[in-house]
Every structure is written in structure tokens, then in C-alpha cells.
KOLLUMKOL-364337 format. One record per residue (C-alpha): residue number from 1; residue in three letters; x, y, z. Coordinates in Angstrom, 3 decimals. Example, Ala and Ser with C-alpha at 12.3 -4.5 7.8 and 13.67 -1.06 7.14 Angstrom:
// KOLLUMKOL-364337
1, Ala, 12.300, -4.500, 7.800
2, Ser, 13.670, -1.060, 7.140
END
This chain:
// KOLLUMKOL-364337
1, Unk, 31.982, -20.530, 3.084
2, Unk, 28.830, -19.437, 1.046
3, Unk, 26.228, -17.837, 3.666
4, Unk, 22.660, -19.692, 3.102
5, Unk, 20.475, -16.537, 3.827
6, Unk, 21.100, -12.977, 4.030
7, Unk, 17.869, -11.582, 5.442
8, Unk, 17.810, -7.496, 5.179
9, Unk, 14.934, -5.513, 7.314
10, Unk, 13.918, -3.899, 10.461
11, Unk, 14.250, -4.886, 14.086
12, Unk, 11.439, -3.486, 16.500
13, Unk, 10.341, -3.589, 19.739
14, Unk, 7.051, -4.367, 19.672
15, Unk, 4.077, -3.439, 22.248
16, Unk, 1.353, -5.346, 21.438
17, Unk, -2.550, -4.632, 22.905
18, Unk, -5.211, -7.341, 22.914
19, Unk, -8.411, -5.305, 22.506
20, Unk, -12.368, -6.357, 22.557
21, Unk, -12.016, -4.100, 19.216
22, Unk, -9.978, -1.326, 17.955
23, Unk, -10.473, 1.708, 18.869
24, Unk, -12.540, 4.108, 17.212
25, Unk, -12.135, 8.203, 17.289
26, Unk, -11.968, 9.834, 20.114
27, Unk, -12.348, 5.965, 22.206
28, Unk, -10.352, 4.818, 25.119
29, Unk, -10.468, 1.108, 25.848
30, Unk, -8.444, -0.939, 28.323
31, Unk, -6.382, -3.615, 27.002
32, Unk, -7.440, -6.936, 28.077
33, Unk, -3.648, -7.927, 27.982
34, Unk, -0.252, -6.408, 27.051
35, Unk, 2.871, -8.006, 25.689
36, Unk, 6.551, -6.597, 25.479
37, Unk, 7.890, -8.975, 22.560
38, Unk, 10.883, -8.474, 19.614
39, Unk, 9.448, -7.888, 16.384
40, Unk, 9.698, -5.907, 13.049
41, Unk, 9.764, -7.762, 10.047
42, Unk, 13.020, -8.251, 8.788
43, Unk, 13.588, -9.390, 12.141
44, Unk, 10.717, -11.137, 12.330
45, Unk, 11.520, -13.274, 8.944
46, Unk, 15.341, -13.776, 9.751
47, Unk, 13.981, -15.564, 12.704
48, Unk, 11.683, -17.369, 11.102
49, Unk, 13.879, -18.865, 8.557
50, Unk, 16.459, -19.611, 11.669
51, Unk, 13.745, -21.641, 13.385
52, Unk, 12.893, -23.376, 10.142
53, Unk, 16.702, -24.397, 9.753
54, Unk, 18.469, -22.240, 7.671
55, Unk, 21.774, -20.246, 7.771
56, Unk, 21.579, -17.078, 8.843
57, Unk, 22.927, -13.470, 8.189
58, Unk, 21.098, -11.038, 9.424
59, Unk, 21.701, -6.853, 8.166
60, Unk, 19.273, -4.560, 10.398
61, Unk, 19.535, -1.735, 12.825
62, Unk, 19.364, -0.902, 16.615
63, Unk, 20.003, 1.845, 19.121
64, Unk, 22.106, 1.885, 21.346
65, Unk, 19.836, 1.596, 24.335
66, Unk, 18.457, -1.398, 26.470
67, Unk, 16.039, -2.725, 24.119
68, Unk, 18.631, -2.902, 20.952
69, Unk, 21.366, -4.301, 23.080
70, Unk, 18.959, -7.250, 24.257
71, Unk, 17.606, -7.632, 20.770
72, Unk, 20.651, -8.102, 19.201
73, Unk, 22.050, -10.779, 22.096
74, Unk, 18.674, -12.513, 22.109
75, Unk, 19.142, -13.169, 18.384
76, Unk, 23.299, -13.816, 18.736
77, Unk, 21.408, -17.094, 21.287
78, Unk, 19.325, -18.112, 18.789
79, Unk, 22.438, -18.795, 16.926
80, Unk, 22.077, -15.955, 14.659
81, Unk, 25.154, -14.377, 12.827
82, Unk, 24.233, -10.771, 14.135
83, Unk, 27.642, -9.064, 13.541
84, Unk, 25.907, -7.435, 10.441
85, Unk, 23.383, -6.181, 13.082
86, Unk, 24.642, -2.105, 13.496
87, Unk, 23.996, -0.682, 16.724
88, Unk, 23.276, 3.178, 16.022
89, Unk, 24.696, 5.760, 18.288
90, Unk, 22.029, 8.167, 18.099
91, Unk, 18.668, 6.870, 16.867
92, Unk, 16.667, 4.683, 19.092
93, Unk, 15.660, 0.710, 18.629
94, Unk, 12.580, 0.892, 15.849
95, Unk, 9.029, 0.859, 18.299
96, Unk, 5.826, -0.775, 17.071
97, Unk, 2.214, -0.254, 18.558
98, Unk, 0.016, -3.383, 17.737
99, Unk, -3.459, -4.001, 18.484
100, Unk, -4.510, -7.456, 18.191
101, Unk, -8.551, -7.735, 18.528
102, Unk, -10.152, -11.172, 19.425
103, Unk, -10.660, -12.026, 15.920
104, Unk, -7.130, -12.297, 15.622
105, Unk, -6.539, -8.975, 13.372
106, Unk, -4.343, -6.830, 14.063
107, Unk, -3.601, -2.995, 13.580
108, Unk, 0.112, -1.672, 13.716
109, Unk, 1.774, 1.670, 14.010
110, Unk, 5.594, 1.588, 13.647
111, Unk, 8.396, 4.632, 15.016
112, Unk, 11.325, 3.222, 12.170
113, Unk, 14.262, 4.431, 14.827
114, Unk, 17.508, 3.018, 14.010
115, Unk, 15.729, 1.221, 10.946
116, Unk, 16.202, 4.256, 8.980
117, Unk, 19.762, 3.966, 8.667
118, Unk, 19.944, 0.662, 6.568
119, Unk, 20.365, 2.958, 3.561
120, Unk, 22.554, 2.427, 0.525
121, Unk, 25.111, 3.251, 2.233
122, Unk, 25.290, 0.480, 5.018
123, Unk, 24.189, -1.965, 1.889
124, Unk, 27.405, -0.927, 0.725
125, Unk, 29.543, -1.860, 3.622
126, Unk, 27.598, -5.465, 3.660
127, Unk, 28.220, -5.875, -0.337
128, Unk, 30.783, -9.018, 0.223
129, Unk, 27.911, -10.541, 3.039
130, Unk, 25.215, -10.156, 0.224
131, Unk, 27.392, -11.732, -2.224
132, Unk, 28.467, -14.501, -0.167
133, Unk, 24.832, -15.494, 0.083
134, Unk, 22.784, -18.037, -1.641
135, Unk, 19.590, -16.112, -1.318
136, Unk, 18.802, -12.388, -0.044
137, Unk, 15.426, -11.953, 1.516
138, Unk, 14.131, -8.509, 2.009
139, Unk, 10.954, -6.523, 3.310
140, Unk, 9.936, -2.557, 2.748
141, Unk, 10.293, -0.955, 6.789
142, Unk, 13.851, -0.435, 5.929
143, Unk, 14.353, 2.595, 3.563
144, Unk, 13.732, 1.950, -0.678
145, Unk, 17.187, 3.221, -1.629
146, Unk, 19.129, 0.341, 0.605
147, Unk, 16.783, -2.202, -0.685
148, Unk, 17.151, -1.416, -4.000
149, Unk, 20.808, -1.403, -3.962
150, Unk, 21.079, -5.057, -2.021
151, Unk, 18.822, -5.930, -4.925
152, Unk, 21.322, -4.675, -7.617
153, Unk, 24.183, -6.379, -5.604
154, Unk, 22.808, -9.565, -5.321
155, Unk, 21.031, -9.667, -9.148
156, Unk, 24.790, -8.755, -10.609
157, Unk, 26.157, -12.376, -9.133
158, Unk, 22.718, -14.111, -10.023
159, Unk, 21.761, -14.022, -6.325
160, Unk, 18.221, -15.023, -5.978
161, Unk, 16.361, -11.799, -4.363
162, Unk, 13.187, -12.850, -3.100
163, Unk, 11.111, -9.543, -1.864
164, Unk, 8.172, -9.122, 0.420
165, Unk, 6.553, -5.927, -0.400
166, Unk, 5.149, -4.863, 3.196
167, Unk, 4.369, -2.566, 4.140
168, Unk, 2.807, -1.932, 0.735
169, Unk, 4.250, 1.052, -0.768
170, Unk, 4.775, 1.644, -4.744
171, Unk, 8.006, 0.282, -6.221
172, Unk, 10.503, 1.402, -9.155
173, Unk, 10.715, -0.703, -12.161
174, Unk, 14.416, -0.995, -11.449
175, Unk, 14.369, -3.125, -7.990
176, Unk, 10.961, -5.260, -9.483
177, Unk, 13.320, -6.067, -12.599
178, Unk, 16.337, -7.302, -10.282
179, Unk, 13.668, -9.745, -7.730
180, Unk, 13.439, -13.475, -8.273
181, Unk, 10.526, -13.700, -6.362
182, Unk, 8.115, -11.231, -4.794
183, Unk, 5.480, -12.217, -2.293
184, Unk, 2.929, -9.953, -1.646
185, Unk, -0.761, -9.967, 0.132
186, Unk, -3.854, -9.306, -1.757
187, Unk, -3.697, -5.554, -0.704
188, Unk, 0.370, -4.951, -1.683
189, Unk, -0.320, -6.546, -4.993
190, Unk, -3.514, -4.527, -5.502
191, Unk, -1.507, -1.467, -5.172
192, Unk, 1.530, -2.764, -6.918
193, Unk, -0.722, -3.614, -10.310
194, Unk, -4.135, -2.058, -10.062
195, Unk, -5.595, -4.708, -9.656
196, Unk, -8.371, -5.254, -7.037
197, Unk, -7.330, -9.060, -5.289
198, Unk, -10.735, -10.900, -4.242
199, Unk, -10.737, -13.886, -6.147
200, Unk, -8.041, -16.779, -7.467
201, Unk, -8.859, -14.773, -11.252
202, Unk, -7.988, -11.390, -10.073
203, Unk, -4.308, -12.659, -8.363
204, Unk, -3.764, -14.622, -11.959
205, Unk, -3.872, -11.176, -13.278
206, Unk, -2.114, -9.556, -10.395
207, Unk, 0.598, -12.300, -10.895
208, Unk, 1.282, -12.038, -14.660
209, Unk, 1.115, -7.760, -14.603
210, Unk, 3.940, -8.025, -11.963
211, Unk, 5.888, -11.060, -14.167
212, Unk, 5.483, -8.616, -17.190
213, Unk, 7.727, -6.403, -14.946
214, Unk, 10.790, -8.789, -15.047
215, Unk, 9.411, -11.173, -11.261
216, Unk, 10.109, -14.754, -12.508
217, Unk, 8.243, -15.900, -9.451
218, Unk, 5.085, -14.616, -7.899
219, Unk, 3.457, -15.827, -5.008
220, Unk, 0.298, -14.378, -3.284
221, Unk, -0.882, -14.821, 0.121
222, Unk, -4.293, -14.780, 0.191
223, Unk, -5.180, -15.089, 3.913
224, Unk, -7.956, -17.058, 4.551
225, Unk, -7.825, -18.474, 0.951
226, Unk, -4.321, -19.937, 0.852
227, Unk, -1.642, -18.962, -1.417
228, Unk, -1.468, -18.549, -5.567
229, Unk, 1.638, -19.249, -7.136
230, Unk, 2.796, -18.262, -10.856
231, Unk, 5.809, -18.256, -13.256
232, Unk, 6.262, -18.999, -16.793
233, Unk, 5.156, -22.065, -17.158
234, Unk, 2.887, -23.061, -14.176
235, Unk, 0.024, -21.759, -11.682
236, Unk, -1.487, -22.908, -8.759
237, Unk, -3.783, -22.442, -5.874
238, Unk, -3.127, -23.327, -2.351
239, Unk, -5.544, -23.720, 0.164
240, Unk, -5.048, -22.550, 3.223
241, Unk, -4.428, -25.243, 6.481
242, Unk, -7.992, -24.977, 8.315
243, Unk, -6.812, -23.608, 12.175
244, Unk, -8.758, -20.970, 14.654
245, Unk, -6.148, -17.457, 14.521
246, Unk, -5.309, -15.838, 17.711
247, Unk, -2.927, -13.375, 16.659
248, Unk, -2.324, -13.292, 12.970
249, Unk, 0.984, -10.445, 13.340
250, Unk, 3.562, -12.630, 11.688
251, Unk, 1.531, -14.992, 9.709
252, Unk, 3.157, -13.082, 6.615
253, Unk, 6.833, -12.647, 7.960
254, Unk, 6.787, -16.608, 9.367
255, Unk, 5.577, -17.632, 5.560
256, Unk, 8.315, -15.684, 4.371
257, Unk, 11.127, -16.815, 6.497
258, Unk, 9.881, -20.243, 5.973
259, Unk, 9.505, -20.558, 2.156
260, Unk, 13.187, -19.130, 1.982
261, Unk, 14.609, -21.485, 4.303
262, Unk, 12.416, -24.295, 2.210
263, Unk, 13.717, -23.354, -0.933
264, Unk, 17.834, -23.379, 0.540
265, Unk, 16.779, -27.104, 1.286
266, Unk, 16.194, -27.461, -2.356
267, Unk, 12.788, -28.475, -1.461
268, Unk, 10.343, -28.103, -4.680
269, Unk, 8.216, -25.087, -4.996
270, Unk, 5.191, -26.993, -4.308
271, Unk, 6.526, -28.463, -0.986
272, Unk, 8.365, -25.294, 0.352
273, Unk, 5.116, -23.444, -0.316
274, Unk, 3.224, -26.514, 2.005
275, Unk, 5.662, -25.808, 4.345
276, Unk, 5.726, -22.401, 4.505
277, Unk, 1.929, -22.450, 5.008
278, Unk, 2.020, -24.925, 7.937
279, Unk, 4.773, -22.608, 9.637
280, Unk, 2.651, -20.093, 9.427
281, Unk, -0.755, -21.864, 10.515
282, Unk, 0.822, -22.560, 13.316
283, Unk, 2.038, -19.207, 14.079
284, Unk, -1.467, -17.298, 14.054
285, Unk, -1.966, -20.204, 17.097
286, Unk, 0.270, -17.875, 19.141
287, Unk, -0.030, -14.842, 20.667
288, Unk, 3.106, -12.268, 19.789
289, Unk, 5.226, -11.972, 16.898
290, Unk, 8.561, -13.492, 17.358
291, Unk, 7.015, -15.728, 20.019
292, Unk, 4.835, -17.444, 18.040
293, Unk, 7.245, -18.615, 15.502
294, Unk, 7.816, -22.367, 15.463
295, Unk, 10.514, -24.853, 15.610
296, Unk, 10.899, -27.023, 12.821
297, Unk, 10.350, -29.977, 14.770
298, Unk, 6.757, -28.218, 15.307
299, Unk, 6.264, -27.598, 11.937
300, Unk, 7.162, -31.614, 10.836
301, Unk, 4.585, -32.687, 13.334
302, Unk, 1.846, -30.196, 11.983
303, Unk, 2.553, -31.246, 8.509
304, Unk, 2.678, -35.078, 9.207
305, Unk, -0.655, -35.012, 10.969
306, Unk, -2.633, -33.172, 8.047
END
């Protein structure tokens, strides 16, 4: 039986810090409040698109120590396929530091751990899993040289590879060529084309320089300002649900898991996008990353009140 997700990426153990404001050099500030919560965004996305209904596999990384043990039965609960989930004998369970400040930002520093070993080579023991899928989603804290050969497997059985490029790092022409869909912010598209992303005219551009690449579908999140979609023969802006952010940590990976999950319905474009959005809305409403992912009877409520 055809998988309906394969979601390849990191799994983290994240400490997060709520802070007055981050620190500057040479500062020490106490926390106001400190959370021990799963995280990473592979992780982060596979759940994500769980919650929002979908099938799925998940290929990631932990050690073989407390944390990566839990991890990997917390998401086997959750009804997760995890036995794609390697647990490495020698590197630790991926760590992430993350300040949230009371705007709702957030800054993140990330020890990859066990993370580092999705290479090319574990893509290549998962090769039936990724062609057995109907989608592959995939994110960059996992190394380039794994990602761009699930990419290659996936593309050769017309696999639709949708990639979130975060964190932002360049790309070869070769994995951008193989992508259905990419989904970057306005600062991974910015260093992806060049191209400065402030305004709805400078993602159009951003957009069509990555489609000239080989992307058939580009989306944009845009924060604040919604979303802006492209392909060949349509564009269009989303704006953003209106809702006060409290932790905005997995706005991006609960968008991601959501729109993929969306699409597997065979929802429209337009409506998966919607409902990607309102998933994440309501995330930022939560403090923590994996915790403030919502169910899908959540999201239906959000979206039929709006």
C-alpha cells in the first residue's frame, strides 16, 4: 500500500528560553520560563502533517540515549510509522537552544547530533519507502547530499518533492530542478535568488527566478503579510489570519506539514494554502514547538469561525 507522506529531516530536543529580550554581548539574563519540548524541523513538520491527518513515514535520526529513545516512542503514540526513524549508536539526539522573546520571535542555535547521519547513504537504504510515497517533504538541518539524493529518487518515479529551504543555505541547480514545490521565507528566497523580499513585487520576482530554475510551484511565506503563491499560469497573495503570536518557532514547519497533508486530500491549492495558514495561526498561539501544533479538529473550528 502506497505511503501518503514520506517526511525526511531532523529530530531535536529542544530547550527553549522565554526572555524579556535576547541577549546582547557579553549579557546574562534570567529566563522568565524554560521548556523541555521535541522539536527540529523535519520532526517538527512530520508531526504536523500527522495532526492535520495524513499518512505518515517518517526518515530522521536519534541517539541512542534517553532523549532519542523517548522521541522516537512519543512519535510511534502519535501513530507515526517511525521504523524509518535510525537510532545512532554513537552520536547523540540533535539539541536546539531557542530563545523566544515576548514579541513572539525567536532565536535558535542547533548541535545537528545524530541528524548528521541522514546522508546519501541512509537515503539509500529508505529508496523503496521514498518510492512508495505519494509525496516526499523535506527541510535543510539534515545534510545536502541525502536530500539531494531523496530528491533524485523520488523525481525518477514522478514523486512530488516539495522542499522547505530552512535553514537557508545556497542550493545546487540539480536538487532545485528535481522539487515540485519549494517553500521558502522572505529571507531563504532572498538568498536563494538575490532578491531582497519586502514587498508582494519583490516575491513575484523571487518566485519566477526560482521557477526559471525548473520549481513548478513556489510558495512564499511572508510572515506577517501572508503567503504568495506562483506557477505557470497563476499568482496570488494571501493574507495572513489576524491573531496575537506567542511563540512563532514552528509557524513555518506547522505551514509546511499542513499544506502537504492538504494537498494528499486533493484539496485545491487555494484551500490547502487557507488551511495551511490557519494551522499555523493557531500554532504561534502556543508556546513550544511540537506542542503547539494543532489537531485538525482545531484547525476546522478556526477556519469555520473566520
Amino acid at each position: 500500500m502506497a505511503l501518503s507522506l514520506c517526511v525526511i529531516g531532523s529530530s531535536n530536543l529542544d530547550h527553549v528560553f522565554n526572555v524579556a529580550h535576547f541577549p546582547r554581548p557579553g549579557e546574562t539574563l534570567r529566563a522568565d520560563n524554560y521548556q523541555l519540548v521535541y522539536g527540529g524541523k523535519g520532526a517538527n513538520q512530520a508531526v504536523a502533517a500527522l495532526k492535520s491527518g495524513a499518512n505518515v513515514q517518517f526518515i530522521s535520526a536519534v541517539g541512542n540515549d534517553s532523549a532519542g529513545i523517548a522521541m522516537r516512542q512519543d512519535f510511534a503514540s502519535l501513530g507515526m510509522q517511525v521504523d524509518t526513524i535510525q537510532i545512532h549508536p554513537d552520536l547523540p539526539t540533535g539539541l536546539a537552544a531557542i530563545q523566544v522573546s515576548v514579541q513572539g520571535e525567536n532565536s535558535i542555535v542547533i548541535v545537528a547530533g545524530a541528524n548528521e547521519s541522514v546522508n546519501s547513504e541512509t537515503i539509500s537504504q529508505y529508496q523503496q519507502t521514498i518510492m512508495q510515497a505519494e509525496m516526499v517533504l523535506m527541510q535543510l538541518e539534515t545534510p545536502l547530499e541525502g536530500i539531494c539524493k531523496a530528491a533524485e529518487i523520488a523525481n525518477k518515479v514522478d514523486k512530488k518533492v516539495i522542499l522547505n529551504p530552512a535553514p537557508a543555505k545556497a542550493l545546487p541547480d540539480d536538487l532545485l530542478k528535481n522539487l515540485w514545490m519549494i517553500t521558502p521565507n522572505e529571507s531563504e528566497a532572498a538568498l536563494l535568488t538575490g532578491i531582497e523580499v519586502k514587498t508582494i513585487t519583490d516575491a513575484k520576482s523571487a518566485a519566477e527566478k526560482l521557477r526559471e530554475k525548473g520549481v513548478s510551484e513556489v510558495i512564499i511565506t511572508l510572515g506577517s503579510n501572508g503567503v504568495y503563491h506562483q506557477n505557470t499560469i497563476s499568482e496570488k497573495h494571501y493574507p495572513a489570519f489576524q491573531v496575537t503570536a506567542k511563540d512563532t518557532t514552528a509557524a513555518g514547519d506547522t505551514f509546511n506539514g499542513a499544506l502537504a497533508a492538504a494537498l494528499l486530500e486533493r484539496q485545491s491549492l487555494d484551500k490547502a494554502i487557507r488551511f495551511a495558514q490557519a494551522t499555523a495561526a493557531l500554532s504561534v498561539q502556543v508556546a513550544g514547538a511540537q506542542p503547539s501544533i494543532p489537531s485538525r479538529k482545531e484547525i476546522e473550528t478556526f477556519l469555520t469561525s473566520c
